[in-house]
N, C-alpha and C positions, 0 to 999 in steps of 0.2 A: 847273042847269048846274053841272057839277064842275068845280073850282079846282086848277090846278095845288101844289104846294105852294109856290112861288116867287108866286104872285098872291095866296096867303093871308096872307106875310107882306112888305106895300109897304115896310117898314123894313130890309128886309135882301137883298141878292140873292146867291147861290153859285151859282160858271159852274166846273162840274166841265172836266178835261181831255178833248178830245177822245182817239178813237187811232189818227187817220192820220197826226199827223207819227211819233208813237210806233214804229208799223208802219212808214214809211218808215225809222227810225233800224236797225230791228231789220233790217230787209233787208240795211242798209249793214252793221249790226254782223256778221251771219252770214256773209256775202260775204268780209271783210277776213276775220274766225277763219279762215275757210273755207278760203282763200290762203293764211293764215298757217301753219295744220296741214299743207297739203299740200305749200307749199315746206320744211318741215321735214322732213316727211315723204320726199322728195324730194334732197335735200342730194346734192352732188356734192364727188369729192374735189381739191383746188384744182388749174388745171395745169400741168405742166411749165413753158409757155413762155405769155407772153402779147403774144402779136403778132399781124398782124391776119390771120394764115392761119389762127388758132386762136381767131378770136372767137369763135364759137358754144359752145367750151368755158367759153371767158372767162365770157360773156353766162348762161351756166348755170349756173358757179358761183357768181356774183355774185346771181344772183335767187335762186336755190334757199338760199344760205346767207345771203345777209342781206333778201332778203324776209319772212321771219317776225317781222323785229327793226321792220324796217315798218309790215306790214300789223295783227302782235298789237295794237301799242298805237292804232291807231285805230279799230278791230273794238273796243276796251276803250272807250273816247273815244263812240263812236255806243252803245255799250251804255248806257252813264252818261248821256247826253242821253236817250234813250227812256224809261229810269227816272224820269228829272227831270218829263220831258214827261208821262207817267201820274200823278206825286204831285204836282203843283200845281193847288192849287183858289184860284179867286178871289172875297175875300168882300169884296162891299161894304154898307158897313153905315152907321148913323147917324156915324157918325165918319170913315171916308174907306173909300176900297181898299187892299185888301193882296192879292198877288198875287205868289208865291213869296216871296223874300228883301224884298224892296220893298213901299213903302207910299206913301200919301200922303193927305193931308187933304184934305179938301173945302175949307175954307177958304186951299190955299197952293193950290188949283188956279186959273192966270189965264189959258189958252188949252186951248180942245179942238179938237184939229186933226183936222177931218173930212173933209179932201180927198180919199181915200183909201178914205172908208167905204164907199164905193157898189162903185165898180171892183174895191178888193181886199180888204174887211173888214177894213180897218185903222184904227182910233182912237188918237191919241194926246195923252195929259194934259198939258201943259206946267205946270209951278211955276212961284213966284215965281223960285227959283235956277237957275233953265234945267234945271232935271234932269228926265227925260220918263218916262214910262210908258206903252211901247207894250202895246195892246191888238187882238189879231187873234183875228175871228171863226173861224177853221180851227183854232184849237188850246183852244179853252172852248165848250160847251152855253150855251144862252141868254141869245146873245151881243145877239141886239132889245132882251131886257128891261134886262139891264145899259146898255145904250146912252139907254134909255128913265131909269133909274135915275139916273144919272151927269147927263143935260139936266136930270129934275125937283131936284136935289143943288147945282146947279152954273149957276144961270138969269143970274148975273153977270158967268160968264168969258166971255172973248171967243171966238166959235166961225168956226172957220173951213172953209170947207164947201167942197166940189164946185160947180167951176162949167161 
């Protein structure tokens, strides 16, 4: 029977990024550019009067010149999450998890809140300090085994589960 490479080694698990939030980010990111080029692109020049027999000029100039000032930087904003979302890999290892910027020990983990795990693949680690490390199935690869990983790591914290 072949062994994945994650079953070869029990002492360590790596939950690569999925790339459907990634794909959803990029959709939004090319959508917002997309708006932003063509209300640029588009620009009207401001008008004479603005009163409401002349809103549709109003209403044009207004989007066409400062929708780009809009739409650019959150088109920039979904790009920089979709990037984040591709290069976070989560390794847990004899010492705790790390998992982009954050980390945490095995030993400061004292609740695994697993209400959540069934309905919408979501785990999450609670500290002694209250400070939490959510972990969702939709955005990491072998997200069972990590779960599996984390119960044999973790057989003292208190787990709180789906009822």
């Amino acid at each position: 029977m072949d062994q994945t490479p994650q079953e070869e080694h029990a002492d360590r698990v790596e939950c690569k990024p999925t790339k459907d939030p990634a794909v959803r980010w990029l959709i939004l990111a090319a959508m917002m550019i997309g708006f932003a080029v063509w209300c640029y692109s588009d620009r009207r020049p401001m008008p004479d009067t603005w009163d409401i027999k002349h809103i549709n000029e109003v209403s044009n100039y207004l989007f066409n010149n400062w929708g780009p000032v809009l739409f650019a930087p959150v088109g920039l904003i979904a790009l920089f999450a979709a990037i984040r979302q591709l290069t976070r890999t989560l390794i847990a290892d004899q010492e705790g998890i790390k998992y982009g910027n954050g980390s945490i020990l095995w030993s400061d983990i004292e609740t695994i809140d697993a209400a959540k795990l069934r309905s919408k693949g979501l785990l999450k680690l609670i500290s002694g300090d209250g400070s939490a490390m959510k972990l969702h199935s939709w955005k990491m690869t072998d997200f069972k085994l990590l779960v599996e990983f984390i119960e044999s790591k973790c057989p003292e914290a208190k787990k709180i589960s789906e009822h």
